[in-house]
N, C-alpha and C positions, 0 to 999 in steps of 0.2 A: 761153965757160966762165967761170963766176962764180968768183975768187978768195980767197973770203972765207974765214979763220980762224973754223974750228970750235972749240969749247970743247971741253976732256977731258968725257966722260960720264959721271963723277965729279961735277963740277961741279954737273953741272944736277938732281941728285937735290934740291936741298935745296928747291925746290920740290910736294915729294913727302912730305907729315910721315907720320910712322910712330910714332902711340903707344905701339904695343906689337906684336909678331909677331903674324902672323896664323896660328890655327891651319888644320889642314887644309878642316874645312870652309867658312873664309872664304877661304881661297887656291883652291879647288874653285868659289867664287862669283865670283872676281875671271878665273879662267881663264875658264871660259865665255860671260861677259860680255866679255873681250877679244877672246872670238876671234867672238864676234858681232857685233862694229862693227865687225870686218875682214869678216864676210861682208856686211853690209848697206853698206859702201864696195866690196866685190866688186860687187853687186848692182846699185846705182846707177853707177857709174863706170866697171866693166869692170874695176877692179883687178886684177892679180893680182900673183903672187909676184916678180917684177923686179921691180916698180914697188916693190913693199915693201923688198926687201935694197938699192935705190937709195934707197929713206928712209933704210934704217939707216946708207948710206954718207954720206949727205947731214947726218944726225945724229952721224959719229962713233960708232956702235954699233957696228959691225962685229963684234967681240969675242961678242957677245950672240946677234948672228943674222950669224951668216959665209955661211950660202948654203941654198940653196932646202932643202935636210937639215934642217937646224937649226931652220929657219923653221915648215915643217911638227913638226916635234916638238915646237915649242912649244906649236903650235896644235891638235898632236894632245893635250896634254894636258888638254884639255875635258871635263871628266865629261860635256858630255851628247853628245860623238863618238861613233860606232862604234868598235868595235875595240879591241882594246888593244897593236894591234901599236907605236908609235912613244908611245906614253906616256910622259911622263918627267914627274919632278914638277918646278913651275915654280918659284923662288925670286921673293924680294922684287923683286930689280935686273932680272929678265929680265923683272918685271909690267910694271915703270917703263918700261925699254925698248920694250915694245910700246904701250903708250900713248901715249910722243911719238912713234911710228912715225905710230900710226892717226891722232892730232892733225896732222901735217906731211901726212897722205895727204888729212884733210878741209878744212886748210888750203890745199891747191893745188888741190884743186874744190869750192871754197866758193862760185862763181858757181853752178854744178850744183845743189850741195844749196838755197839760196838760191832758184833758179828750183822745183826739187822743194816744198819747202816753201811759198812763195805759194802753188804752184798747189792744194795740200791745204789749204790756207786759205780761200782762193776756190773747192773745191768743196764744203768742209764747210759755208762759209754759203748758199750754194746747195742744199742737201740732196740733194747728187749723190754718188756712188761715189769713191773715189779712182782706179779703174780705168777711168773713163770720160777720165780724161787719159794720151794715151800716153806719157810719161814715167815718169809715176807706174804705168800699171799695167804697164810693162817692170819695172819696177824691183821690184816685186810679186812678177809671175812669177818674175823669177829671184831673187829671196830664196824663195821656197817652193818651188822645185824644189831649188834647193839645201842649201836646209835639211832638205828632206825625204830627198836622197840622202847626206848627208853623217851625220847625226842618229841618234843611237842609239833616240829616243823619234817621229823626223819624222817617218814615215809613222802616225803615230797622234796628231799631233797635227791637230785640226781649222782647217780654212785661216781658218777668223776671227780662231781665235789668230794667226797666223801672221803674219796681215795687220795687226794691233793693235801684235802686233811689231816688224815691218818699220818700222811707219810712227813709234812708241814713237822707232826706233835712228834713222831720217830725221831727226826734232827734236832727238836728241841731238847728231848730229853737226855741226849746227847752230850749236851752244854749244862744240863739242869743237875744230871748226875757226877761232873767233875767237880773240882775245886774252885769254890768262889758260887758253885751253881745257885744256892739259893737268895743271894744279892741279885744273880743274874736274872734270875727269873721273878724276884719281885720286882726288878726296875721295869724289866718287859711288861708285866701285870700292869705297872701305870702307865709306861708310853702308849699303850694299845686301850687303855681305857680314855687318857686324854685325850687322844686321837679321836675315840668315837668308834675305835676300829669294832666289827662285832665278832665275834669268833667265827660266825661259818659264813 
């Protein structure tokens, strides 16, 4: 068991700049974008929700995401989820919070994502499928069945999208799992909310 002194999770916000509050529809763009680099590390990795409330313990969150309840209601507040049974609306500190979750989750299978990513490399310049490497098209499959059964819009989205997608969150998490990744990936969170961009 690793000994090491975690920092208060106060601390590490400052990493995280915040020009101005994000109104609803940028916070509606930063949710659903979070909660789809957890399902594309679901997808690739096998994640699931242990492994995550073990990031948040690993990170000192606890407070933010206490247990598999909490976790999913974060995650249920995704505008593009089903349902609106566990909605709750997300604040600034709980975005922050899942970010360095999903950065420490692609930081500990950054060999994975690394192995994924070559091999999309070496079949794009080959002019082959990404489905034709079984990694990559596991990792496929279960991003589009998942998306499709979880997703308020998924069974009407067409699986090119899907797969553009999947592969889109594969290269991010890329950048999200090195050093510096979770500055990187919260500045991205606001340029694509300011933007208006939507995630799919």
């Amino acid at each position: 068991m690793r000994s090491t002194v975690k920092p208060p999770a106060s601390s590490q916000w400052e990493e995280f700049p915040l020009p101005s509050q994000p109104d609803s529809g940028q916070l509606d763009n930063i949710k659903a974008h979070l909660d789809l680099i957890l399902l594309a590390l679901e997808a690739l990795a096998g994640i699931g929700s242990e492994a995550m409330l073990q990031a948040a313990t690993d990170l000192n969150l606890e407070e933010m995401v206490s247990d598999r309840v909490a976790l999913w209601r974060l995650r249920q507040s995704s505008p593009l989820r089903k349902g609106q049974g566990g909605r709750k609306k997300l604040d600034v500190e709980e975005a922050r919070s899942l970010v360095l979750i999903s950065c420490h989750l692609a930081k500990q299978h950054q060999e994975l994502i690394r192995r994924a990513v070559a091999l999309l490399e070496q079949l794009t310049e080959q002019n082959k499928e990404p489905h034709q490497a079984a990694l990559l098209g596991d990792y496929l499959d279960k991003f589009n069945n998942t998306y499709q059964e979880r997703m308020e819009e998924g069974e009407d989205t067409p699986p090119d999208i899907l797969t553009h997608l999947a592969l889109k969150l594969l290269i991010d998490l890329l950048f999200y799992g090195a050093p510096g990744g979770p500055r990187r990936f919260w500045l991205a969170l606001l340029d694509r909310s300011r933007d208006g961009v939507a995630a799919v």
